[in-house]
Each structure stands twice: as structure tokens, then as C-alpha cells.
C-alpha positions as a Markdown table, in Angstrom:
| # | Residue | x | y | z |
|---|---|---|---|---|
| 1 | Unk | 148.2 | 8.7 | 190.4 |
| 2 | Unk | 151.5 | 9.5 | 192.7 |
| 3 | Unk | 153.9 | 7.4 | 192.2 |
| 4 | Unk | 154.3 | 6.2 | 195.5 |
| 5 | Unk | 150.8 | 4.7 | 195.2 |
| 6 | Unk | 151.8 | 3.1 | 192.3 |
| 7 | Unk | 154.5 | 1.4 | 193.9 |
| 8 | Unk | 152.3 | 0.0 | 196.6 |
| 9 | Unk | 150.3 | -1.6 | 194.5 |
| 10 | Unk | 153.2 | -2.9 | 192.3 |
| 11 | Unk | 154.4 | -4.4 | 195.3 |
| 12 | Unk | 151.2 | -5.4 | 197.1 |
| 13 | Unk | 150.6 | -7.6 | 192.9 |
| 14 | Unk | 154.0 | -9.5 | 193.4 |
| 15 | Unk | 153.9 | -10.1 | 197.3 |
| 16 | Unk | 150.4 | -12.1 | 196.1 |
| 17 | Unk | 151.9 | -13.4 | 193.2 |
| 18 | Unk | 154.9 | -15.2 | 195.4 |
| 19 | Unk | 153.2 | -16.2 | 198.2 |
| 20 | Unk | 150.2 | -17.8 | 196.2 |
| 21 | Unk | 151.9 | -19.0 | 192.9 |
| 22 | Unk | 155.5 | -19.4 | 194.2 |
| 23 | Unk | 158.3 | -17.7 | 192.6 |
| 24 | Unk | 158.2 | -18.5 | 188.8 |
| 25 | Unk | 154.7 | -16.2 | 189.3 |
| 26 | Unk | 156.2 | -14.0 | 191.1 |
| 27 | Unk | 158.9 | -13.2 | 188.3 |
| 28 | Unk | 156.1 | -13.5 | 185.3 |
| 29 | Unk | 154.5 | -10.9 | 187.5 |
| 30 | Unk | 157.2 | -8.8 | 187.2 |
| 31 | Unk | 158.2 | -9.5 | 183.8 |
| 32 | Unk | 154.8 | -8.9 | 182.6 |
| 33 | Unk | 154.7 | -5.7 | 184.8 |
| 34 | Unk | 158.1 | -4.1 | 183.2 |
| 35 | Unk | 156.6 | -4.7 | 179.9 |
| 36 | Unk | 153.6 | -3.0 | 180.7 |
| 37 | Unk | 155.5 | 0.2 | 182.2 |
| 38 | Unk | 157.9 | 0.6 | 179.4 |
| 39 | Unk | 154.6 | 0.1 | 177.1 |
| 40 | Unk | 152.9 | 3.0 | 179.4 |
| 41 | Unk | 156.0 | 5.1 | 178.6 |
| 42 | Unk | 155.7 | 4.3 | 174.7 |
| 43 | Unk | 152.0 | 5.2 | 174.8 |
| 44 | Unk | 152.6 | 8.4 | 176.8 |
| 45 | Unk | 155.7 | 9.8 | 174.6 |
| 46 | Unk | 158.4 | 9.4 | 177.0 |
| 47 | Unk | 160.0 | 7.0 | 175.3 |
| 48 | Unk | 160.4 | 7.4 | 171.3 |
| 49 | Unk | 161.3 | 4.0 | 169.4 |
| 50 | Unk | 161.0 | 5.8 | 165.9 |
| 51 | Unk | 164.7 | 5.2 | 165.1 |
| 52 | Unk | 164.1 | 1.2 | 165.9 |
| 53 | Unk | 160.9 | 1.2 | 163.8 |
| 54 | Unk | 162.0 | 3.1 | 161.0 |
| 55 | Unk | 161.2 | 1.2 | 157.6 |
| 56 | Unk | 164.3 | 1.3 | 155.7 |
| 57 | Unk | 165.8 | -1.4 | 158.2 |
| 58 | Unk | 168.9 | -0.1 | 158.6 |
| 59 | Unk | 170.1 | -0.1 | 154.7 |
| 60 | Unk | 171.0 | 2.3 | 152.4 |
């Protein structure tokens, strides 16, 4: 999907989202929606949280 398609529809979700539920829906909307891209991005490699995840913790 281009991404300018996927920006319309972004925008198309949260212009629904604030003019039927007001602005606290429009901002879970697009809380929601960021968690879901950087998700995306986890799912599809892009993004690598190994380091984070690791399961020493930090210690030595």
C-alpha cells in the first residue's frame, strides 16, 4: 500500500474520531494509531528492540 494512501486513511480515522467523539477520541485515536505503526515496524524488522529485551537485564 503507498504510503500516501496510508496517510489518507490515517487522516480520514482521526477527522471521524474528533468530530464524532470530540478530542479525547481523537487523541486515543492517535495514540492507539502510533502504537500500532511502531508495532508494524517491530513486526516487519525495521525496528530491532533486541538490546531492550535482552534477558540479562542490564547486569553483569
Amino acid at each position: 500500500m503507498r504510503p500516501s494512501l496510508v496517510g489518507l486513511m490515517v487522516g480520514l480515522v482521526l477527522g471521524l474520531a474528533g468530530a464524532f467523539g470530540g478530542f479525547d477520541a481523537f487523541l486515543l485515536v492517535a495514540v492507539l494509531g502510533a502504537v500500532g505503526f511502531l508495532v508494524g515496524q517491530v513486526v516487519e524488522g525495521r525496528i530491532d528492540l533486541s538490546s531492550y529485551l535482552s534477558g540479562s537485564g542490564g547486569r553483569r
